[in-house]
MITORKOL-903096 format. One record per residue (C-alpha): residue number from 1; residue in one letter; chain; x, y, z. Coordinates in steps of 0.25 Angstrom, whole numbers, padded with zeros to 4 digits. Layout:
<node nr="NUM" rest="A" kette="A" c1="X" c2="Y" c3="Z"/>
...
END
This chain:
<node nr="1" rest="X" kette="A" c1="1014" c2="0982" c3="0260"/>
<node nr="2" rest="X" kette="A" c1="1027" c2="0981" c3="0252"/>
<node nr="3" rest="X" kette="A" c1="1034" c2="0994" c3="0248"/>
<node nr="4" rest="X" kette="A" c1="1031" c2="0994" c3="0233"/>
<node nr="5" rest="X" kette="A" c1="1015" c2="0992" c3="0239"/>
<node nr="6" rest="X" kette="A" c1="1019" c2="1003" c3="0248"/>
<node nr="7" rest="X" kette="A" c1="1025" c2="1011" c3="0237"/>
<node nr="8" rest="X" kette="A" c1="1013" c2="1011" c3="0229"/>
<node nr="9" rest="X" kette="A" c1="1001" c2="1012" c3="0240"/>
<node nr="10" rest="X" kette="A" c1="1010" c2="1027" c3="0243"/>
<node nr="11" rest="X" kette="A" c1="1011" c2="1030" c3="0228"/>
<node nr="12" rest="X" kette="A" c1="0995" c2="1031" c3="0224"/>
<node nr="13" rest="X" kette="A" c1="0989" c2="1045" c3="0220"/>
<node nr="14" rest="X" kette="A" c1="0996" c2="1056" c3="0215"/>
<node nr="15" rest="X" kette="A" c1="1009" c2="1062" c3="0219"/>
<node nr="16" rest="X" kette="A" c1="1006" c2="1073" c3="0229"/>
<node nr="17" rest="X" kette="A" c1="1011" c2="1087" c3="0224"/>
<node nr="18" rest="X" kette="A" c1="1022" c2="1094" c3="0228"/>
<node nr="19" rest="X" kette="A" c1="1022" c2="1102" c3="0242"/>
<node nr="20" rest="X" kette="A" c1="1027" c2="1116" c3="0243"/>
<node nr="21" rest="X" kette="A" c1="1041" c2="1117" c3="0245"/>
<node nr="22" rest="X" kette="A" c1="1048" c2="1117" c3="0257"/>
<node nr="23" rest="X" kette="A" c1="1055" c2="1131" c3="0263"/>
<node nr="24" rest="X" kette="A" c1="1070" c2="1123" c3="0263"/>
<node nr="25" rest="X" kette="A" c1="1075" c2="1108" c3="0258"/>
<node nr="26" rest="X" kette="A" c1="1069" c2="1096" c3="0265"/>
<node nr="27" rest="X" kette="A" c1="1073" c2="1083" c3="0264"/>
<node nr="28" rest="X" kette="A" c1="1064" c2="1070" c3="0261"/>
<node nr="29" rest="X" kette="A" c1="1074" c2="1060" c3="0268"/>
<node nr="30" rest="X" kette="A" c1="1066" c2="1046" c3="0264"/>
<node nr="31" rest="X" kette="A" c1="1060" c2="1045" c3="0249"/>
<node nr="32" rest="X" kette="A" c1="1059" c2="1033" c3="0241"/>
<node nr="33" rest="X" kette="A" c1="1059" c2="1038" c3="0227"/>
<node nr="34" rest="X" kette="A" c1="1060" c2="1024" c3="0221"/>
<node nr="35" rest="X" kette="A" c1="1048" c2="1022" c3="0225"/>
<node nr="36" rest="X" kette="A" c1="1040" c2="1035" c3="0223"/>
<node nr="37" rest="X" kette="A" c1="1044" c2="1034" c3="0208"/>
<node nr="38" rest="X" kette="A" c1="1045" c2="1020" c3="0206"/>
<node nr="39" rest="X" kette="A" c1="1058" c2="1021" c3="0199"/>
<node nr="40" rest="X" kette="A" c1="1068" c2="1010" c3="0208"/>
<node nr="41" rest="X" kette="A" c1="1076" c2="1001" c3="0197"/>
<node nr="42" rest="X" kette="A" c1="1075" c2="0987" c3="0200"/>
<node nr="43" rest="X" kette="A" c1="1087" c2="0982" c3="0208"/>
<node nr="44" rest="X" kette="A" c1="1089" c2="0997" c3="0212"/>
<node nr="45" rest="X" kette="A" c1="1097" c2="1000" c3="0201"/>
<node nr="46" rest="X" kette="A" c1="1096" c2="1004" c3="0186"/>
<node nr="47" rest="X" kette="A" c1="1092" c2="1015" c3="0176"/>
<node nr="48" rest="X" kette="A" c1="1084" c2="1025" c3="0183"/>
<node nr="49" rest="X" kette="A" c1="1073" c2="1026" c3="0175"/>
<node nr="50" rest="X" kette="A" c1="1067" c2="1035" c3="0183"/>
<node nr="51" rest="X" kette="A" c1="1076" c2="1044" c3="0187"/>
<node nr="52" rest="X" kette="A" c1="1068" c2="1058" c3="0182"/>
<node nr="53" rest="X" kette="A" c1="1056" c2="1052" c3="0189"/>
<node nr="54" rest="X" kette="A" c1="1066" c2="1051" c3="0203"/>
<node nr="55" rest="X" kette="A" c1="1072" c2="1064" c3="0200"/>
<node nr="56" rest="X" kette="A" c1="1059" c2="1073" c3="0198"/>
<node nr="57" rest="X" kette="A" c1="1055" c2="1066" c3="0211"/>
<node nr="58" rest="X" kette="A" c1="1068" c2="1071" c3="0217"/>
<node nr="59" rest="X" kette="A" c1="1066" c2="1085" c3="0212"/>
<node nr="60" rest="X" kette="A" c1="1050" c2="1086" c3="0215"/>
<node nr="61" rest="X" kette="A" c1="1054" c2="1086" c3="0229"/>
<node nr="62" rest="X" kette="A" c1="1064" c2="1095" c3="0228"/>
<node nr="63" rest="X" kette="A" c1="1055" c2="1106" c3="0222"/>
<node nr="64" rest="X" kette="A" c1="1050" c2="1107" c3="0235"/>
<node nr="65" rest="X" kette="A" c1="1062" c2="1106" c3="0245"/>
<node nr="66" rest="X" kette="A" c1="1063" c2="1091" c3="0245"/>
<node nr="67" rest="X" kette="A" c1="1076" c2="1094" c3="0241"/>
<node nr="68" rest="X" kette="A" c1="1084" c2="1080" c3="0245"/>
<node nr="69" rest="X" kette="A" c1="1082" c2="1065" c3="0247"/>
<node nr="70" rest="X" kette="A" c1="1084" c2="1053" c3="0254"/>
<node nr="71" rest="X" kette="A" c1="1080" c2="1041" c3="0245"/>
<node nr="72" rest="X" kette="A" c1="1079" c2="1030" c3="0252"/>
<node nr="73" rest="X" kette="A" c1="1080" c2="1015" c3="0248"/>
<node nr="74" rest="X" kette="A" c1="1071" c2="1001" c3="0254"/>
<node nr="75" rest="X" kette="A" c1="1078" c2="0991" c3="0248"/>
<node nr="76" rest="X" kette="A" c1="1090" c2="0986" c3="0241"/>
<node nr="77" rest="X" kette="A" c1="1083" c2="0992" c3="0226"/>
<node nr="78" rest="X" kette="A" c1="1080" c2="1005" c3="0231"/>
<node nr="79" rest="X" kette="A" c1="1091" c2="1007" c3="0240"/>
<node nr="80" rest="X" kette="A" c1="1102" c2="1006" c3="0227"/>
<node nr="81" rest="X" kette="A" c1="1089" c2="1016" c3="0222"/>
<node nr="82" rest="X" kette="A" c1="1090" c2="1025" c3="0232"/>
<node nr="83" rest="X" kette="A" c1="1107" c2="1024" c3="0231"/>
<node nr="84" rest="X" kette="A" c1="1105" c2="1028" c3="0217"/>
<node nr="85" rest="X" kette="A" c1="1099" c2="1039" c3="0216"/>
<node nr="86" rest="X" kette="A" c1="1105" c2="1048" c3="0227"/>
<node nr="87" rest="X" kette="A" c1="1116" c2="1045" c3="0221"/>
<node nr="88" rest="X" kette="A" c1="1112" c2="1054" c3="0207"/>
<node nr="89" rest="X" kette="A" c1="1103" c2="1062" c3="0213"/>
<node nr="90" rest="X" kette="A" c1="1108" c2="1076" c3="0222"/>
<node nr="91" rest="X" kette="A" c1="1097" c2="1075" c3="0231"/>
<node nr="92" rest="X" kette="A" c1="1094" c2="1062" c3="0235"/>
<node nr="93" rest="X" kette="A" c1="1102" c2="1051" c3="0246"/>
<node nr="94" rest="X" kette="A" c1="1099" c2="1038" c3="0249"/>
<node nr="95" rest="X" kette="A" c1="1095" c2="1028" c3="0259"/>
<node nr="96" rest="X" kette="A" c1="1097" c2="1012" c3="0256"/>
<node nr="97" rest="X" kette="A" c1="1092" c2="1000" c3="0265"/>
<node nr="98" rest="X" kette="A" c1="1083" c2="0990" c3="0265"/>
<node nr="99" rest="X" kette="A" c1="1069" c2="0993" c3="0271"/>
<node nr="100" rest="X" kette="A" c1="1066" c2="0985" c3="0283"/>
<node nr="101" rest="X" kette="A" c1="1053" c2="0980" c3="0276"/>
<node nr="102" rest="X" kette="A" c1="1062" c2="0975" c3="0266"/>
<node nr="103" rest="X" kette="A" c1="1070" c2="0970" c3="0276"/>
<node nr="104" rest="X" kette="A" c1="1059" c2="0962" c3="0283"/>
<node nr="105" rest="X" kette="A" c1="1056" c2="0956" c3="0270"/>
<node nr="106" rest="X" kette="A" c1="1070" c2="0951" c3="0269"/>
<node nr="107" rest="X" kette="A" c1="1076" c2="0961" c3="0260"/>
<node nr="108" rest="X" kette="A" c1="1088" c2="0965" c3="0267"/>
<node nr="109" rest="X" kette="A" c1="1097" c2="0954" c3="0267"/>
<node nr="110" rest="X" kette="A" c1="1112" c2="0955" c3="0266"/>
<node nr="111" rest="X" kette="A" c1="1113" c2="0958" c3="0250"/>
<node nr="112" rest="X" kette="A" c1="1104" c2="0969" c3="0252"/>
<node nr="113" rest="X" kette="A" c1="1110" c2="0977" c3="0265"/>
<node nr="114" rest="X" kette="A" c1="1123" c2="0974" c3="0258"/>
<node nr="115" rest="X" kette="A" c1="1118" c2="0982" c3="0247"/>
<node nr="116" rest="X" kette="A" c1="1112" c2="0993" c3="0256"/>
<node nr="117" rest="X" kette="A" c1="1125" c2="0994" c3="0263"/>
<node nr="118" rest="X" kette="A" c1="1133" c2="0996" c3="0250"/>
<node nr="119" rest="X" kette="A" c1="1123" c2="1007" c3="0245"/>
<node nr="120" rest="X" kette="A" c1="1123" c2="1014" c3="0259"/>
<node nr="121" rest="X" kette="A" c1="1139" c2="1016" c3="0255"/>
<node nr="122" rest="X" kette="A" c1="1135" c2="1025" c3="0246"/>
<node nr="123" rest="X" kette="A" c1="1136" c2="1039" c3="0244"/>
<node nr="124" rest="X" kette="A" c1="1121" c2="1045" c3="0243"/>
<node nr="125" rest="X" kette="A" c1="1117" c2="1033" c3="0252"/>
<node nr="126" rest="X" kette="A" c1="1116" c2="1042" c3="0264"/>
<node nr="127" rest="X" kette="A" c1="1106" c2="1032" c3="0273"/>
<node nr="128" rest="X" kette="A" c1="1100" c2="1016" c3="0276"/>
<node nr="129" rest="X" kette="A" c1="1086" c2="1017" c3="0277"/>
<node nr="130" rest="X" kette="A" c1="1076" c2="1014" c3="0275"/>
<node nr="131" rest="X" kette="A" c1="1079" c2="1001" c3="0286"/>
<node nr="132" rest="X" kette="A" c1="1072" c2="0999" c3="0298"/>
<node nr="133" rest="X" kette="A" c1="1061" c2="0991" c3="0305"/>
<node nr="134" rest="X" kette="A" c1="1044" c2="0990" c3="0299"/>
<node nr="135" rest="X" kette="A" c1="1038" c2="0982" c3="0309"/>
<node nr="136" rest="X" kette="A" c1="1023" c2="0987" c3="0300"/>
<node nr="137" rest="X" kette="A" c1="1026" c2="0982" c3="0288"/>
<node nr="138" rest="X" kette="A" c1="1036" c2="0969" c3="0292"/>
<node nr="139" rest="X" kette="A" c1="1030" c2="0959" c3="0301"/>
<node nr="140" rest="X" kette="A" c1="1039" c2="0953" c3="0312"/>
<node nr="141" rest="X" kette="A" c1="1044" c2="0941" c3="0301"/>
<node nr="142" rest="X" kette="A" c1="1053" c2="0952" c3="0295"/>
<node nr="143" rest="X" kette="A" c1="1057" c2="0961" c3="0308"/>
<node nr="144" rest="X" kette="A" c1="1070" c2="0952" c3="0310"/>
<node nr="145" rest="X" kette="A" c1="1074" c2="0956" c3="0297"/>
<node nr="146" rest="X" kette="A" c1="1071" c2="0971" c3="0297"/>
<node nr="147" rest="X" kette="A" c1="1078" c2="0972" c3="0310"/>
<node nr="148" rest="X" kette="A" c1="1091" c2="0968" c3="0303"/>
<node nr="149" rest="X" kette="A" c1="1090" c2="0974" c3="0291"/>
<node nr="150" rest="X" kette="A" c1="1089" c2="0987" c3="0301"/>
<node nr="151" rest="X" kette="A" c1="1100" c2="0984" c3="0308"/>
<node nr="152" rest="X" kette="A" c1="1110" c2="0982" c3="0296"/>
<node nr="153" rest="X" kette="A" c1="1105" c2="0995" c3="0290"/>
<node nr="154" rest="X" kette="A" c1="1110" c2="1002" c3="0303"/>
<node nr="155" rest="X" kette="A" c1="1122" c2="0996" c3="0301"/>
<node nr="156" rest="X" kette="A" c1="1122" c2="0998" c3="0288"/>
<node nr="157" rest="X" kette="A" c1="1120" c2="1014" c3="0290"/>
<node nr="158" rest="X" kette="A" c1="1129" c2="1015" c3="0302"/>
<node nr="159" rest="X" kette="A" c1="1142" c2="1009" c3="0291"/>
<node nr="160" rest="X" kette="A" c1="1138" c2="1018" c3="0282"/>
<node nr="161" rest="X" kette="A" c1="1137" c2="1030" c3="0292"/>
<node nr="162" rest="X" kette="A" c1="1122" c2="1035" c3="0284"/>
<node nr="163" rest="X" kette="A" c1="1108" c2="1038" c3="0290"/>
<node nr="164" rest="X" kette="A" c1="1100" c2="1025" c3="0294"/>
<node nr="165" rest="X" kette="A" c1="1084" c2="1026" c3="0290"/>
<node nr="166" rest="X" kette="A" c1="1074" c2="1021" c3="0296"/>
<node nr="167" rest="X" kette="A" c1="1060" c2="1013" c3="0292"/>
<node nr="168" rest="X" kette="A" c1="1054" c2="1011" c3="0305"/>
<node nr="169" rest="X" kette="A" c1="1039" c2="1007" c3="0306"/>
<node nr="170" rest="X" kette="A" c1="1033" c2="1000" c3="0317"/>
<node nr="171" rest="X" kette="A" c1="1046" c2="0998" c3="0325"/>
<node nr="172" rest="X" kette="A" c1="1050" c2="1012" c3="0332"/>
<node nr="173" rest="X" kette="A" c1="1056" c2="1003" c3="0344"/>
<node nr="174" rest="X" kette="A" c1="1064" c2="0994" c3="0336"/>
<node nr="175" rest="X" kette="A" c1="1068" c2="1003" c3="0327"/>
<node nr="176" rest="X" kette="A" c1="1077" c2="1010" c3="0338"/>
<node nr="177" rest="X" kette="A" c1="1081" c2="0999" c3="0345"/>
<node nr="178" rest="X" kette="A" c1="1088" c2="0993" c3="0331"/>
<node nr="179" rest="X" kette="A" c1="1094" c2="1006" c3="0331"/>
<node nr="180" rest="X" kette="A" c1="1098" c2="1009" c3="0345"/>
<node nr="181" rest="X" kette="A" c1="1103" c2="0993" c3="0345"/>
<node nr="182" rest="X" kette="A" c1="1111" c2="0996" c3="0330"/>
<node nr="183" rest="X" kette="A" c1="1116" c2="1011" c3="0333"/>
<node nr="184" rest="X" kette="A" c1="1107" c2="1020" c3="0324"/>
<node nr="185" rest="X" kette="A" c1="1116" c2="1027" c3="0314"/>
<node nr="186" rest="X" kette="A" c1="1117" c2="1043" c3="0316"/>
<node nr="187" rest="X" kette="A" c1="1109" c2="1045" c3="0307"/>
<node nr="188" rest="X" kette="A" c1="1096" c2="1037" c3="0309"/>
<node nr="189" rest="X" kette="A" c1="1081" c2="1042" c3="0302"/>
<node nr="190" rest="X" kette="A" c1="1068" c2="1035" c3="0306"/>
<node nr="191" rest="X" kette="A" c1="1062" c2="1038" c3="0292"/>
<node nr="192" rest="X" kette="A" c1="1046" c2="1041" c3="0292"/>
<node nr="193" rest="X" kette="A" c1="1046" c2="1043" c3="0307"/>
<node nr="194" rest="X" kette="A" c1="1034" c2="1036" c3="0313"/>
<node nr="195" rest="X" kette="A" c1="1036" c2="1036" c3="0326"/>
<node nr="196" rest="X" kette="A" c1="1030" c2="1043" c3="0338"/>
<node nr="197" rest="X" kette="A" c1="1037" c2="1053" c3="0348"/>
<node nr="198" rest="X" kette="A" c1="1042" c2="1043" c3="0356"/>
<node nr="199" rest="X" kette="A" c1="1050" c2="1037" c3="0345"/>
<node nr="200" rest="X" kette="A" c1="1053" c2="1050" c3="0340"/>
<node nr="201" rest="X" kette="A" c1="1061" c2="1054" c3="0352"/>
<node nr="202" rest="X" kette="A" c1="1068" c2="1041" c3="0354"/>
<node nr="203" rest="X" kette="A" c1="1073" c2="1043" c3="0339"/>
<node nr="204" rest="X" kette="A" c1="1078" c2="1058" c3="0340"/>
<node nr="205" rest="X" kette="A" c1="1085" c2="1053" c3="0354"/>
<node nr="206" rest="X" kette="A" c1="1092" c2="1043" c3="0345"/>
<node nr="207" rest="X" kette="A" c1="1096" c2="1054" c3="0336"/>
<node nr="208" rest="X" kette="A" c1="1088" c2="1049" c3="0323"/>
<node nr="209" rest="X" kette="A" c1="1081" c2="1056" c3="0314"/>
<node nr="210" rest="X" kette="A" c1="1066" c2="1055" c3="0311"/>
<node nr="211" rest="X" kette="A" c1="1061" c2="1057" c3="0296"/>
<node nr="212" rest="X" kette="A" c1="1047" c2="1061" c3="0295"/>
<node nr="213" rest="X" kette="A" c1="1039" c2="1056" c3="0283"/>
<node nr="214" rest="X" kette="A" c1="1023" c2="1060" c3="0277"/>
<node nr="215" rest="X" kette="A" c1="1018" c2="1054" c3="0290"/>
<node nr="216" rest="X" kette="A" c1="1022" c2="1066" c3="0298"/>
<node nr="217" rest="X" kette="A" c1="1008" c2="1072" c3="0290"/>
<node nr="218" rest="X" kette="A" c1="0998" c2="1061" c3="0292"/>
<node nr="219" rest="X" kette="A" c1="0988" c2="1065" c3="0302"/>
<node nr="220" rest="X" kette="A" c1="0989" c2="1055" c3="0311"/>
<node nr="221" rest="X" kette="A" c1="1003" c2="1056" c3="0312"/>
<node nr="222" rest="X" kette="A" c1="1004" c2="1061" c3="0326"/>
<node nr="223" rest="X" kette="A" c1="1015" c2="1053" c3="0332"/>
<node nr="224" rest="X" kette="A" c1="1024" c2="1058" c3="0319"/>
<node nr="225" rest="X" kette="A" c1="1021" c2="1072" c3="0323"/>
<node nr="226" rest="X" kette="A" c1="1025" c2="1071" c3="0338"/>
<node nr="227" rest="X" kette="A" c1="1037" c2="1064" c3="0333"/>
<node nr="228" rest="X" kette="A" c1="1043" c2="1076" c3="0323"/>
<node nr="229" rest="X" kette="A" c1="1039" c2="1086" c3="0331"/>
<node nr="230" rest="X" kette="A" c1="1048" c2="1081" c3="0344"/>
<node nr="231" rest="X" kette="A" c1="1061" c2="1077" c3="0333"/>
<node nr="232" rest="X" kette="A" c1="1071" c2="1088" c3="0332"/>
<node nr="233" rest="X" kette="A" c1="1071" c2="1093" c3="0318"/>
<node nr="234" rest="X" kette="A" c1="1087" c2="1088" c3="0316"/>
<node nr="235" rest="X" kette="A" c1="1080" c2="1075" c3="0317"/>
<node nr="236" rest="X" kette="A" c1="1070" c2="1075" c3="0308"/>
<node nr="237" rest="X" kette="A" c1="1070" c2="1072" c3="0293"/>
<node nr="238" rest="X" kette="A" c1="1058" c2="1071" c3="0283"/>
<node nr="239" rest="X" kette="A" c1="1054" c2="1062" c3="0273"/>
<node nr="240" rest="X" kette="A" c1="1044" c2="1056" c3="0263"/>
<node nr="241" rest="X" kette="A" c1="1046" c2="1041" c3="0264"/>
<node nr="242" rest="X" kette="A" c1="1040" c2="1043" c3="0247"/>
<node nr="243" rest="X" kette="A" c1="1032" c2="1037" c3="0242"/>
<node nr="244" rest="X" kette="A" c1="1025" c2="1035" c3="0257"/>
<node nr="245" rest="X" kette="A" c1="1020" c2="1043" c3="0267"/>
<node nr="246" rest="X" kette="A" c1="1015" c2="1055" c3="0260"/>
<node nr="247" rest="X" kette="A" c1="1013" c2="1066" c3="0266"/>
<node nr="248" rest="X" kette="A" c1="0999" c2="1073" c3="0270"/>
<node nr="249" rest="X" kette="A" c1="0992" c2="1079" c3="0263"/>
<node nr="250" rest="X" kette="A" c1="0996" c2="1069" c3="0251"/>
<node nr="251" rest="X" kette="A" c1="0994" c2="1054" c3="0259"/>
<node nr="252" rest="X" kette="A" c1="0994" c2="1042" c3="0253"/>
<node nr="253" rest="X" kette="A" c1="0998" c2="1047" c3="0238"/>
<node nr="254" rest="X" kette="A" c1="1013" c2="1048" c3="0235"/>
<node nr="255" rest="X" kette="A" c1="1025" c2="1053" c3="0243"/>
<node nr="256" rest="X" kette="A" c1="1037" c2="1060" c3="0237"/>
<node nr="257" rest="X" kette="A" c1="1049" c2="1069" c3="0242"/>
<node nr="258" rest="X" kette="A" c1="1042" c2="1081" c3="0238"/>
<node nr="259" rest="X" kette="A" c1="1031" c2="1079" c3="0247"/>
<node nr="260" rest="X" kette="A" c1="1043" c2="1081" c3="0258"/>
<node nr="261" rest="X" kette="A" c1="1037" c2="1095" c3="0262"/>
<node nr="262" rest="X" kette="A" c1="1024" c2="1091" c3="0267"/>
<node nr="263" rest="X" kette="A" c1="1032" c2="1083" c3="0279"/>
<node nr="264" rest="X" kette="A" c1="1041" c2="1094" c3="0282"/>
<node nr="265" rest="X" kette="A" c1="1030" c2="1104" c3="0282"/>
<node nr="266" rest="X" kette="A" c1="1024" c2="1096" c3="0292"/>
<node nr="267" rest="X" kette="A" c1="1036" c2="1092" c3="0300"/>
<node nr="268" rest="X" kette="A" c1="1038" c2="1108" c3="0301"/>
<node nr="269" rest="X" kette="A" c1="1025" c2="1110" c3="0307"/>
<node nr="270" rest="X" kette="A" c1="1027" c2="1096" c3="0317"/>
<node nr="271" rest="X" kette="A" c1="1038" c2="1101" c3="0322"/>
<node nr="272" rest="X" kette="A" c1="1036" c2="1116" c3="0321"/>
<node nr="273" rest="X" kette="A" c1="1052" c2="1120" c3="0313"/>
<node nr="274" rest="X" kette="A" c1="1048" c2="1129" c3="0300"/>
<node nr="275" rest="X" kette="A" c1="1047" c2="1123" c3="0288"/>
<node nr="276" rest="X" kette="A" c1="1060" c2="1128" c3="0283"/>
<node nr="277" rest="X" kette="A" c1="1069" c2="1125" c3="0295"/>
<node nr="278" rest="X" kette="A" c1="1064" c2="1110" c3="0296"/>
<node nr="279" rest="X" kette="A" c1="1067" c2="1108" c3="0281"/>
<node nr="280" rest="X" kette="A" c1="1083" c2="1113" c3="0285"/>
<node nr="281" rest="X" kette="A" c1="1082" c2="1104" c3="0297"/>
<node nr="282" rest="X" kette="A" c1="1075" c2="1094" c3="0290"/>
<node nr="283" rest="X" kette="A" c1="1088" c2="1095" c3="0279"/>
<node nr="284" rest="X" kette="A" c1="1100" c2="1095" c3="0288"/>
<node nr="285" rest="X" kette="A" c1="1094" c2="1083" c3="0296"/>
<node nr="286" rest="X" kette="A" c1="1093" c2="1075" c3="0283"/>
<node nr="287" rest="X" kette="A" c1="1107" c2="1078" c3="0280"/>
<node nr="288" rest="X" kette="A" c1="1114" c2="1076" c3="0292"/>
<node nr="289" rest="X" kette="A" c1="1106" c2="1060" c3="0291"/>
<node nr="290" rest="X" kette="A" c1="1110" c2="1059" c3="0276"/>
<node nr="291" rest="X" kette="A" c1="1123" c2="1068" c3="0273"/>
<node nr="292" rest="X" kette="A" c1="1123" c2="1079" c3="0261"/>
<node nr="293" rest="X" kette="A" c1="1116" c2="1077" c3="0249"/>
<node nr="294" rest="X" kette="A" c1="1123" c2="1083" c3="0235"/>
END
């Protein structure tokens, strides 16, 4: 399935309502709001014509104590997106790169990692990521080219001394050996964790951060559970991964940052931290791996 079919299979039904809010600020530390709204100018530039429809968005969660984001980029078009808007808008930063199914496909060539290398330079551009390995939705033809394109997002992070994130799916072993081989950055997040406890523990004793997405509320999410529950809280980070991923009890229709408070209500009860301290926790983690917002 390409993204755009992946966007619109995650965007049927109605948007689920708001949650209650949370006791203290919380961070959604992996949205896609070019996608949730539709609104990306072609080329990644250019009038936004939707920016009330992106800024309501953006205040929707804060209402209930989604108070910051991390807007994160897929491609060369989104990640000038993602650069652009955390640039006039207090409480969003970015994340540029080229997304390894992308890269499989032959997307990230010298022009374009030239480009995510000059918008990793600025200001609110405070990670790489989304890069990594898919080894579900690539087939072997393009795993050459994603392994590379991996590799010189690292590098690409580690220049620009900012937080590397991770799209790792099918590929927990290779994953840490490109990073092990390369020399992860500090600050490294496997985003939507799905891995078991085992992995789990071999990331924490490499000092990364596991971001846990909707999944951490499907029922047969088992292995997800173990996996929070055994990651010290300065470790962990929460997300949406919108328009994907939405959390139970609103499956299958589509995600946004306001729905934030339903993972954290259930990583508080995983790991058994009250709900207000995880949310602090949960806060400084994400500014120690992407600096200060406003």
């Amino acid at each position: 399935m390409s993204r755009s079919a992946a966007s619109r299979a995650n965007r049927r039904g109605e948007p689920p309502p708001s949650p209650e809010p949370l006791p203290a600020p919380a961070v959604d530390s992996h949205t896609h709001l070019d996608i949730v709204l539709g609104e990306r100018p072609a080329g990644g530039h250019g009038e936004w014509a939707g920016e009330e429809r992106v800024d309501a968005e953006i205040e929707a969660a804060a209402a209930v104590g989604v108070t910051r984001l991390v807007q994160v980029g897929v491609d060369v078009a989104s990640s000038r997106w993602s650069a652009d808007l955390a640039a006039r808008h207090p409480n969003v930063l970015a994340a540029v790169a080229i997304h390894p199914n992308e890269a499989g496909a032959g997307g990230a060539g010298d022009d374009a990692l030239a480009e995510i290398d000059r918008l990793a330079a600025l200001p609110w551009v405070r990670a790489v990521g989304e890069t990594g390995l898919d080894r579900f939705r690539t087939g072997p033809e393009g795993w050459a080219a994603q392994e590379a394109s991996f590799r010189a997002h690292v590098r690409i992070a580690k220049q620009h001394g900012v937080a590397l994130v991770i799209h790792d799916r099918d590929a927990h072993g290779e994953v840490l050996r490109v990073l092990d081989d390369e020399g992860a950055p500090e600050h490294t997040v496997l985003h939507c964790f799905s891995g078991d406890a085992a992995f789990a523990r071999a990331c924490v004793e490499r000092g990364h951060v596991l971001s846990f997405a909707g999944t951490l509320t499907f029922g047969n999410a088992g292995d997800l559970r173990e996996a929070a529950a055994l990651t010290p809280v300065d470790q962990l980070l929460v997300e949406t991964d919108s328009p994907f991923l939405t959390p139970v009890p609103y499956r299958g229709r589509p995600n946004a940052s306001r729905l934030v408070p339903h993972t954290v209500r259930a990583l508080a009860e995983v790991t058994g931290v009250e709900l207000g301290r995880l949310c602090d926790a949960l806060t400084a983690t994400a500014e120690r791996v992407f600096g200060p917002w406003r």
